[in-house]
KELO-775910 format. One record per atom (N, C-alpha, C): x, y, z. Coordinates in pm, whole numbers, padded with zeros to 5 digits, always signed. Layout:
KELO-775910
XYZ...
end
This chain:
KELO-775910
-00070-02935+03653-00048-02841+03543+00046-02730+03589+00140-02682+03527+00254-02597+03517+00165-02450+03468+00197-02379+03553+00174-02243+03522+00269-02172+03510+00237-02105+03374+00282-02014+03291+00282-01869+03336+00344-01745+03348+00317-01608+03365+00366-01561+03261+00263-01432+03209+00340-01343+03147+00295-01201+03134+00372-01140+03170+00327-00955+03185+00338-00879+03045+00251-00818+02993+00256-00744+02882+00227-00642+02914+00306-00506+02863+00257-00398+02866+00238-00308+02763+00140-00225+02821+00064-00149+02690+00042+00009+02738-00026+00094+02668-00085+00232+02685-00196+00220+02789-00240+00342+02824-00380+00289+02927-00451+00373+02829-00456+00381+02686-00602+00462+02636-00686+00309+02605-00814+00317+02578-00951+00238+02528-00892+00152+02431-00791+00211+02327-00796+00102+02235-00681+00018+02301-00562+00130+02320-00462+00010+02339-00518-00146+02479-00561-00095+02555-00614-00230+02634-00696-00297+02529-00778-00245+02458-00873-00371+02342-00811-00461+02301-00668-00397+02218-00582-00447+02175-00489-00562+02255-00419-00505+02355-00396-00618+02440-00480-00705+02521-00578-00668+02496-00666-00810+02559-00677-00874+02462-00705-00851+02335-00704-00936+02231-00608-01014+02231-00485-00948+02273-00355-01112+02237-00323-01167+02363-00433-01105+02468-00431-01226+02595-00530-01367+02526-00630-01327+02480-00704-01422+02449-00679-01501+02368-00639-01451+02245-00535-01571+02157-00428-01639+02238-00346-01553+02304-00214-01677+02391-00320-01757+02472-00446-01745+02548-00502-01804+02659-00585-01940+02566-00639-01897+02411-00669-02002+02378-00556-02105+02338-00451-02069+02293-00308-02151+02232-00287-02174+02336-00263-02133+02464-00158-02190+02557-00300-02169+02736-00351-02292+02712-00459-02275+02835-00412-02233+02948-00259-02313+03011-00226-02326+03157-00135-02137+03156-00135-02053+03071-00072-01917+03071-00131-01845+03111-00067-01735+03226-00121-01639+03277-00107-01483+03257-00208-01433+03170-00101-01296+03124-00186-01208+03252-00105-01117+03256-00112-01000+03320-00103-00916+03256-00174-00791+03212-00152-00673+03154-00111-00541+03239-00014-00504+03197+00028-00387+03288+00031-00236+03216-00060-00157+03239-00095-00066+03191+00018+00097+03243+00064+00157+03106+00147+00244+03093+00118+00398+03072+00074+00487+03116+00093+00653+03051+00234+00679+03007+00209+00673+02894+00329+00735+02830+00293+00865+02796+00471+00964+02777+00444+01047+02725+00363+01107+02640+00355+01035+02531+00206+01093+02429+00104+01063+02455+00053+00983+02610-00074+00975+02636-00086+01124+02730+00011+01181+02814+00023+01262+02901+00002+01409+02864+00076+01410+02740+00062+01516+02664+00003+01519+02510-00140+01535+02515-00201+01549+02445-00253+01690+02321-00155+01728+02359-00131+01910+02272-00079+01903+02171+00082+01849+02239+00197+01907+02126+00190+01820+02015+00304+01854+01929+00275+01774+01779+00403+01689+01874+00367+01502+01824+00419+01402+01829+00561+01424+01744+00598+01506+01639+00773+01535+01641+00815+01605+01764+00802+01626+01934+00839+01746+01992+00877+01585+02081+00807+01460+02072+00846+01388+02146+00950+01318+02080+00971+01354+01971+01026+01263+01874+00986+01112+01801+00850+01146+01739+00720+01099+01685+00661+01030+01795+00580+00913+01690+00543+00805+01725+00626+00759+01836+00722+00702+01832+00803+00600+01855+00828+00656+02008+00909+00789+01950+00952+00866+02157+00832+00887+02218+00706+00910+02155+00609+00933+02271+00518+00786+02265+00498+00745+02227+00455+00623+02238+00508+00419+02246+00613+00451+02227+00692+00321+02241+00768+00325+02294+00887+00422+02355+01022+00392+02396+01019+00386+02512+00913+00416+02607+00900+00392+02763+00874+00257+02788+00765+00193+02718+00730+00058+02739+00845-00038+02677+00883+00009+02572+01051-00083+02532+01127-00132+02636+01137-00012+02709+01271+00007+02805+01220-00113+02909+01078-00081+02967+01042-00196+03045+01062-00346+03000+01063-00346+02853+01087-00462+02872+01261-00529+02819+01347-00413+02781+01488-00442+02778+01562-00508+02932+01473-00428+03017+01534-00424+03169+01485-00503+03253+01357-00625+03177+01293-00719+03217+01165-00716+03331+01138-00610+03303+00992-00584+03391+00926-00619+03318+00909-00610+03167+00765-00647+03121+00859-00805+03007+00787-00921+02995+00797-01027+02922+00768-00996+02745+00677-00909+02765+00628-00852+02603+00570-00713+02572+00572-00645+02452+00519-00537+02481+00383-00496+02393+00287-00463+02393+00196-00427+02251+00224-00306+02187+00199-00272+02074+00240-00201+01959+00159-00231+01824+00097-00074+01875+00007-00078+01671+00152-00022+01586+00152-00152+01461+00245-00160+01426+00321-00014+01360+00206+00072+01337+00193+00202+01262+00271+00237+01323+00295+00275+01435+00324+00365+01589+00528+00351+01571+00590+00235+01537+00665+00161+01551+00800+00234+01435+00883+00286+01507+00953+00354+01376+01009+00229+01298+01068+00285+01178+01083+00214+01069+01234+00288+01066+01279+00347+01078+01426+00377+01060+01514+00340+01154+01489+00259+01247+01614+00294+01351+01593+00144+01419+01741+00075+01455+01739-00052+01465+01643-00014+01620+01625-00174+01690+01585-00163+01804+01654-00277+01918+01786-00294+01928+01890-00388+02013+01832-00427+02110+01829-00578+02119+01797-00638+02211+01597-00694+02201+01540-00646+02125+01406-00695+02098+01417-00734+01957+01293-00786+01940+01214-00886+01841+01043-00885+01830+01058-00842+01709+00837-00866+01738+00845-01026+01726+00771-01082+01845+00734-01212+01819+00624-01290+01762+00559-01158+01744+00424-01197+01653+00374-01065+01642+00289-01122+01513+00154-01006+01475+00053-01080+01459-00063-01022+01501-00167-01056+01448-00227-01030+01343-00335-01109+01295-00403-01091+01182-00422-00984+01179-00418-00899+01049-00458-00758+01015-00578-00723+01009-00617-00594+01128-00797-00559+01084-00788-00456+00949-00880-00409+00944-00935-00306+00868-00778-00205+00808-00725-00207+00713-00602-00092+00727-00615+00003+00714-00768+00073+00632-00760+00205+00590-00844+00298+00654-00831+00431+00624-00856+00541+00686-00999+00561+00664-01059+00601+00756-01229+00684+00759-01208+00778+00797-01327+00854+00733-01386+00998+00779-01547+01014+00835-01481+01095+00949-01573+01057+01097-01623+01238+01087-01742+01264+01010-01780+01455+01016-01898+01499+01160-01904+01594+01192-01978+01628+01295-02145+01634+01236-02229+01622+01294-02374+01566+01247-02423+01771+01147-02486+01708+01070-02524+01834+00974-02464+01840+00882-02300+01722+00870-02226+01775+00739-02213+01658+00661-02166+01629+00516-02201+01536+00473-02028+01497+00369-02045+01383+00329-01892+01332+00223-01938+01453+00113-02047+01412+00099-02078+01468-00061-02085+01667-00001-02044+01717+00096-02055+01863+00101-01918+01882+00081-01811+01808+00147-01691+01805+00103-01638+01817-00021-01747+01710-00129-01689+01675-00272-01709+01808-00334-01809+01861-00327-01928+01956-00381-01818+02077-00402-01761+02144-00246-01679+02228-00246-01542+02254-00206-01485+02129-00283-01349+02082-00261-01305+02095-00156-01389+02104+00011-01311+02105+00102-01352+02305+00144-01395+02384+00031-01368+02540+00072-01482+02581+00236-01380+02591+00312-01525+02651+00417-01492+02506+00533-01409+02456+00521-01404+02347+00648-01329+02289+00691-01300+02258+00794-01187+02238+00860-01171+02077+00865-01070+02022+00820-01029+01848+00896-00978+01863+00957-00964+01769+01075-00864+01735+01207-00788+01636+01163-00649+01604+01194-00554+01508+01189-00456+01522+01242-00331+01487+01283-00252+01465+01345-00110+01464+01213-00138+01329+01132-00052+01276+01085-00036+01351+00929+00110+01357+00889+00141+01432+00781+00105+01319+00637+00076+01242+00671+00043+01166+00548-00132+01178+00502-00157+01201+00639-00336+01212+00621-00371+01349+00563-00277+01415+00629-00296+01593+00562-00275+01598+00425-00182+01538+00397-00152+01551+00273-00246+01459+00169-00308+01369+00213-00379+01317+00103-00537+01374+00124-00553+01452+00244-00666+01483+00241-00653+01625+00130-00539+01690+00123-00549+01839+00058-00567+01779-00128-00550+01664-00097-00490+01632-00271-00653+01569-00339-00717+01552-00201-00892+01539-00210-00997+01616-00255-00954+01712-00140-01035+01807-00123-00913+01958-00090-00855+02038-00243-00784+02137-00209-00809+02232-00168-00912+02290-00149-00945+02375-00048-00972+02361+00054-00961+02256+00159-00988+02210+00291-00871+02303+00368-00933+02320+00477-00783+02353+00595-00778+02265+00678-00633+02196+00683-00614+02118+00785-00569+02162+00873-00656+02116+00995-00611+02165+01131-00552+02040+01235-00472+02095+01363-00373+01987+01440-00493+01943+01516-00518+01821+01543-00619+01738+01624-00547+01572+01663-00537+01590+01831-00499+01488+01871-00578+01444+02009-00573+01321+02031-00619+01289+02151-00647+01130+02101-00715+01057+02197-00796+00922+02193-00921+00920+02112-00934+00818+02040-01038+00774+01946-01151+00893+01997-01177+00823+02103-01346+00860+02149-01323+01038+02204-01246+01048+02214-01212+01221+02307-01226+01300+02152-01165+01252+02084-01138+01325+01960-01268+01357+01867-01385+01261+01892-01510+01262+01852-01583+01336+01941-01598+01311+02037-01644+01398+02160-01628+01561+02134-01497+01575+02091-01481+01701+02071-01525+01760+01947-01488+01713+01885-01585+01709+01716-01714+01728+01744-01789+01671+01818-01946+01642+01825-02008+01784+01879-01878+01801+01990-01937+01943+02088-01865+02090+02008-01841+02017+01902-01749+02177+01831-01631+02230+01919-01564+02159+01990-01473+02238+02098-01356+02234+01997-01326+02383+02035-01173+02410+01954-01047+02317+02034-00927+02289+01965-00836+02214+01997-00670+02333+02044-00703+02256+02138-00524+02355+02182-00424+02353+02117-00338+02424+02095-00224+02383+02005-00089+02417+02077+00023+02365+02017+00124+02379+02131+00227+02487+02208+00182+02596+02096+00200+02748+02162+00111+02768+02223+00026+02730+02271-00097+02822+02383-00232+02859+02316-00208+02854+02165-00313+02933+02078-00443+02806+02118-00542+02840+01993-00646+02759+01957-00678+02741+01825-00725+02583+01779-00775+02592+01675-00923+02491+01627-00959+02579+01542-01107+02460+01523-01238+02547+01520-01310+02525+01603-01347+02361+01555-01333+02270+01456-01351+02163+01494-01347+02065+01344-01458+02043+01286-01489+01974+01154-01596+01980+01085-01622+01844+01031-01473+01788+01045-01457+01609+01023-01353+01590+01082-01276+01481+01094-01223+01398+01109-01137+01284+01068-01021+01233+01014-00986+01128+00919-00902+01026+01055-00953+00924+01052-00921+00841+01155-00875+00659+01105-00856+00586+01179-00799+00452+01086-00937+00389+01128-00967+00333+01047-01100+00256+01040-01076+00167+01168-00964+00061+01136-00979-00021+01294-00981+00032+01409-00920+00140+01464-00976+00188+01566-01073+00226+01598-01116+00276+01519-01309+00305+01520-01356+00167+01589-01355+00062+01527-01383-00069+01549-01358-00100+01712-01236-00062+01713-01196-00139+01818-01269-00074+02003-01293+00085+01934-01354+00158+02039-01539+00165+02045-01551+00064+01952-01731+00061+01931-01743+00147+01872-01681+00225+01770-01794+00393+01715-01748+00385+01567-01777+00285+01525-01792+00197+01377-01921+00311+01302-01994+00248+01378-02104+00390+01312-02096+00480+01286-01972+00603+01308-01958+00718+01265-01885+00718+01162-01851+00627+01117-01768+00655+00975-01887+00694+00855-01852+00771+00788-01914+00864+00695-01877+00820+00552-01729+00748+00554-01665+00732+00453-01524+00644+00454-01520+00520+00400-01422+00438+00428-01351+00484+00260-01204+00548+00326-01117+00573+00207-01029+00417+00143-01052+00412+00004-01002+00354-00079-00807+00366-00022-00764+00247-00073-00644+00247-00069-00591+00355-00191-00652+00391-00276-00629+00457-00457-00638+00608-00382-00789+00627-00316-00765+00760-00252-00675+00766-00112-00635+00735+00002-00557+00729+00091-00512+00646+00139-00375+00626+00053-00229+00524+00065-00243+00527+00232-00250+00377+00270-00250+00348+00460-00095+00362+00527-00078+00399+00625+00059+00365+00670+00098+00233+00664+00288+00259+00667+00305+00171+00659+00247+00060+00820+00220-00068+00829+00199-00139+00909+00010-00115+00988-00019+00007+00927-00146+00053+00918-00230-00125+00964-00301-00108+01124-00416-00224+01117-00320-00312+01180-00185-00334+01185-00136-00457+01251-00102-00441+01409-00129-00533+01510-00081-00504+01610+00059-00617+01602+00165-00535+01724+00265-00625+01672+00288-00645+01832+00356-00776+01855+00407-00790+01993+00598-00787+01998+00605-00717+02101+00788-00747+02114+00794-00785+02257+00954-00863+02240+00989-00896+02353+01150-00911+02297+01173-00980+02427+01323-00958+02428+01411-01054+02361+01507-01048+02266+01541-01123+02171+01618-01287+02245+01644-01241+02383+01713-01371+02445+01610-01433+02492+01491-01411+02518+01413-01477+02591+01328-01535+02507+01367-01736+02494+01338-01805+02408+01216-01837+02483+01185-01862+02563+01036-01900+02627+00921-01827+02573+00943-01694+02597+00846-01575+02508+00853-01592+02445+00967-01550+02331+00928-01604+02195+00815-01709+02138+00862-01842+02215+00793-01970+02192+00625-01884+02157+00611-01887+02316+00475-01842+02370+00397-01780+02239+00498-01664+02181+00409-01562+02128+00402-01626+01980+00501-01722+01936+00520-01787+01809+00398-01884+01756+00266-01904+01880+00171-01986+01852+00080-01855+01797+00087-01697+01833-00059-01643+01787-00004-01538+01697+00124-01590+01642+00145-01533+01495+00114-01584+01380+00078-01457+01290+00026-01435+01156+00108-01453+01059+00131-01510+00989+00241-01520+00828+00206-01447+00764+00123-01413+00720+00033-01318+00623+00031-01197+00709+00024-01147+00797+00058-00990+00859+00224-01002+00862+00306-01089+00899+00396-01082+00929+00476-01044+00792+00455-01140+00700+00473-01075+00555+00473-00934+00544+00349-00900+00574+00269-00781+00511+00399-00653+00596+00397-00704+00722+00444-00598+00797+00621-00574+00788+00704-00667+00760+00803-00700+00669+00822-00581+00572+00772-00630+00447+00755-00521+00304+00760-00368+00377+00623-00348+00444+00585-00211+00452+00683-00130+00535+00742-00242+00639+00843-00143+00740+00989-00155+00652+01016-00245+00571+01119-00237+00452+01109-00103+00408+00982-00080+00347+01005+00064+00317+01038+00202+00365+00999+00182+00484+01033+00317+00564+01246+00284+00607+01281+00173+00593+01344+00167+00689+01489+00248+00537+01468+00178+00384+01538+00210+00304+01524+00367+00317+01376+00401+00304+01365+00568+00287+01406+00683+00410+01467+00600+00545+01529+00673+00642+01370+00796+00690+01248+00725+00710+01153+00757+00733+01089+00768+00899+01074+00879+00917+01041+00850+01084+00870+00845+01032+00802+00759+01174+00693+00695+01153+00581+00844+01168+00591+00987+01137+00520+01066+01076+00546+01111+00957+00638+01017+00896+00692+01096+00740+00561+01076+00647+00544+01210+00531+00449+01162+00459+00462+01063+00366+00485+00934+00448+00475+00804+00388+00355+00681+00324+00362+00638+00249+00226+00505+00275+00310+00418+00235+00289+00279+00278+00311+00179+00190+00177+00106+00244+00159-00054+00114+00013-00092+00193+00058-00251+00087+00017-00340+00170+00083-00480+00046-00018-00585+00074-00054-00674-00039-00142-00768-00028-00099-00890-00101-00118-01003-00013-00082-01163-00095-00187-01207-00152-00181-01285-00258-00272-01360-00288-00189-01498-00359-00234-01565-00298-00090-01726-00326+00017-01669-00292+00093-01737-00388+00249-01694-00355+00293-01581-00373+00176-01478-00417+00226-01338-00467+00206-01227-00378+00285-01147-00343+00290-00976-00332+00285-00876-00376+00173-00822-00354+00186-00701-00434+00191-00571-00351+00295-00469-00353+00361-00336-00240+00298-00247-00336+00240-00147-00287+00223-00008-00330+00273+00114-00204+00352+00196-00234+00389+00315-00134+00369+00430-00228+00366+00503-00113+00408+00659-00172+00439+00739-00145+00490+00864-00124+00562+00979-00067+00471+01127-00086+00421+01191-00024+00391+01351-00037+00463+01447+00007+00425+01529-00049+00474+01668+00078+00304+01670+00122+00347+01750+00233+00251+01778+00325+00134+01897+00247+00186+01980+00172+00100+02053+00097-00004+01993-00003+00036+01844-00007-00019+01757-00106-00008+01763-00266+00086+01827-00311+00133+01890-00431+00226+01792-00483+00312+01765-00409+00431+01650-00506+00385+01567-00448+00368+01417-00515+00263+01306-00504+00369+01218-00598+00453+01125-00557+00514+00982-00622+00483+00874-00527+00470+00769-00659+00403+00659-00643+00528+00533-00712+00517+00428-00614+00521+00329-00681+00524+00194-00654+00486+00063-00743+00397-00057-00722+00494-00120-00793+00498-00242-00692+00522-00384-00791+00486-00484-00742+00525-00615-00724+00489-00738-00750+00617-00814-00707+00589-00937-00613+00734-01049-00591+00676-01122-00516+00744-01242-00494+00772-01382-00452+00722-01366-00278+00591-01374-00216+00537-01381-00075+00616-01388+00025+00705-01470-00027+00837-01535+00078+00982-01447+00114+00935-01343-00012+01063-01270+00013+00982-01136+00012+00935-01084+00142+00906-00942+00171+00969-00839+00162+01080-00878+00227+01187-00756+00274+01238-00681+00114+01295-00802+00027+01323-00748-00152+01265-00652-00176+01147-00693-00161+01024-00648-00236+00989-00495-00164+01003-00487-00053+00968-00381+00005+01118-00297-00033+01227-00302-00070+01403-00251-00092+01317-00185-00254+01287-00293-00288+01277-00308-00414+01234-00165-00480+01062-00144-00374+00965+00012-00451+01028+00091-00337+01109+00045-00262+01168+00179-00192+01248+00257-00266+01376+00207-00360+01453+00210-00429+01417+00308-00536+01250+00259-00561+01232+00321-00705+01162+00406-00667+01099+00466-00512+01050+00623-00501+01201+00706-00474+01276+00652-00390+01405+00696-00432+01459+00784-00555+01429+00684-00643+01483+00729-00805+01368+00836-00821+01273+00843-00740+01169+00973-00842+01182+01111-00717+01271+01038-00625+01233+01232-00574+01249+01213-00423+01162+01118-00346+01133+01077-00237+01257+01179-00093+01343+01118-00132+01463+01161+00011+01404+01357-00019+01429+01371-00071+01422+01549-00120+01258+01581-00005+01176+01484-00040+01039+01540+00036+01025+01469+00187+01078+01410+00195+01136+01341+00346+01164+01427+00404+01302+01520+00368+01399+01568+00430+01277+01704+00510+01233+01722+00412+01133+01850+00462+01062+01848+00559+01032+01755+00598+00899+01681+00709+01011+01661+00864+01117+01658+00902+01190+01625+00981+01209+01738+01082+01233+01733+01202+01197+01821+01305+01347+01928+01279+01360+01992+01331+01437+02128+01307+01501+02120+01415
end
């Protein structure tokens, strides 16, 4: 028997290894005689856990472009990537996702500290309590929830971020100040999952109440666009139906010139041959709120995702983009 190697690299927080062990085990069941190796990364946004993720230049500069590079320059064979994480505006030369996996859970939960409840939230629109979040799309649909809430900056790892929640510890912010404690939490349901603390969800948000990011739930693999062997490899533990899905949704960011903290959603579902895209655009104050949905042919994602990009376009969209972009 011919042995196979292959090095993937990833983040060193809890989920991202979950995650890449997961698509060791799918390649190890598809391809028995393969040997992955996982090679574990601190990246910038694992290192620096303060500042707001535009200072790295989102998602993407603090969390993807170190492990990219490893594998442009051929140290790493593949790379992992929650697809969320993954900008949507800006080509990426020389890679290829060679697969996604099946999609977990896409939407957002709310994770509150013990004594507080969904229904204290509903009761008083939020007046008197603080959410934690990170991301400008979560802020914004949480204010459009609950308008009297204050949203406060909260970052770190699944489980740190609860931890801190649990013990009331205020959160640093990137001038030196402090803020917090928190009082809840809005987190992506699959990660919960993926870190065991499923149980603290309080409240699994509706797609109607909080539009998911785009690619929200998919993990995606890249590698390097010449290297047909990988490819192969990774072409047995891909998804058609995420791959679809993830298609449309990054279509959208990519027409709307969206970096992967814009207050964006898109979120798309097949059923037969059909697609159906819903996105949407906020401001961060949660005040201007456009929407829009359609319907097309499974096979043709990318249209379809041009398609409701086109038409938040026509209602406003670039104008509330532009606002959200680092200075």
């Amino acid at each position: 028997m011919v042995t196979i190697a292959m090095r993937i690299g990833t983040r060193k927080s809890t989920m991202a290894l979950a995650q890449t062990e997961q698509i060791a085990r799918h390649l190890n069941r598809a391809v028995p005689e393969l040997e992955v190796e996982i090679v574990k990364f601190e990246t910038v946004g694992d290192q620096d856990q303060t500042s707001k993720l535009l200072n790295h230049g989102g998602k993407g500069g603090a969390f993807v472009a170190q492990i990219r590079e490893a594998v442009r320059n051929g140290t790493l064979h593949a790379a992992m990537h929650s697809l969320k994480d993954m900008p949507g505006n800006e080509d990426t030369p020389g890679l290829v996702i060679g697969a996604t996996l099946t999609r977990d859970p896409p939407g957002d939960a709310l994770v509150m500290r013990p004594g507080v409840t969904f229904d204290d939230l509903k009761r008083t629109r939020g007046k008197g309590y603080k959410i934690g979040t990170n991301a400008v799309r979560r802020a914004a649909y949480a204010r459009r929830l609950f308008p009297e809430i204050e949203v406060i900056h909260f970052r770190g790892a699944a489980d740190t971020r609860i931890r801190k929640l649990d013990g009331r510890e205020m959160q640093r912010l990137p001038d030196g100040g402090e803020v917090g404690p928190a009082d809840a939490l809005i987190m992506a349901r699959s990660g919960l999952e993926r870190v065991g603390l499923i149980e603290r969800m309080v409240h699994a948000f509706t797609p109607q109440e909080m539009l998911p990011a785009a690619g929200q739930g998919i993990v995606a693999v890249e590698c390097a666009a010449h290297d047909w062997q990988t490819r192969g490899l990774l072409a047995t533990i891909d998804d058609p139906v995420s791959r679809a899905s993830a298609e449309a949704e990054h279509e959208v960011l990519w027409v709307l010139n969206g970096h992967c903290n814009s207050p964006i959603a898109a979120f798309s579902t097949i059923e037969g041959s059909v697609m159906s895209l819903t996105a949407s655009v906020l401001d961060e104050a949660g005040d201007r709120f456009i929407e829009a949905t359609r319907t097309g042919p499974a096979d043709r994602p990318r249209e379809l995702g041009r398609a409701v990009a086109m038409d938040l376009l026509g209602k406003g969209a670039a104008a509330i983009i532009e606002r959200t972009r680092p200075v």
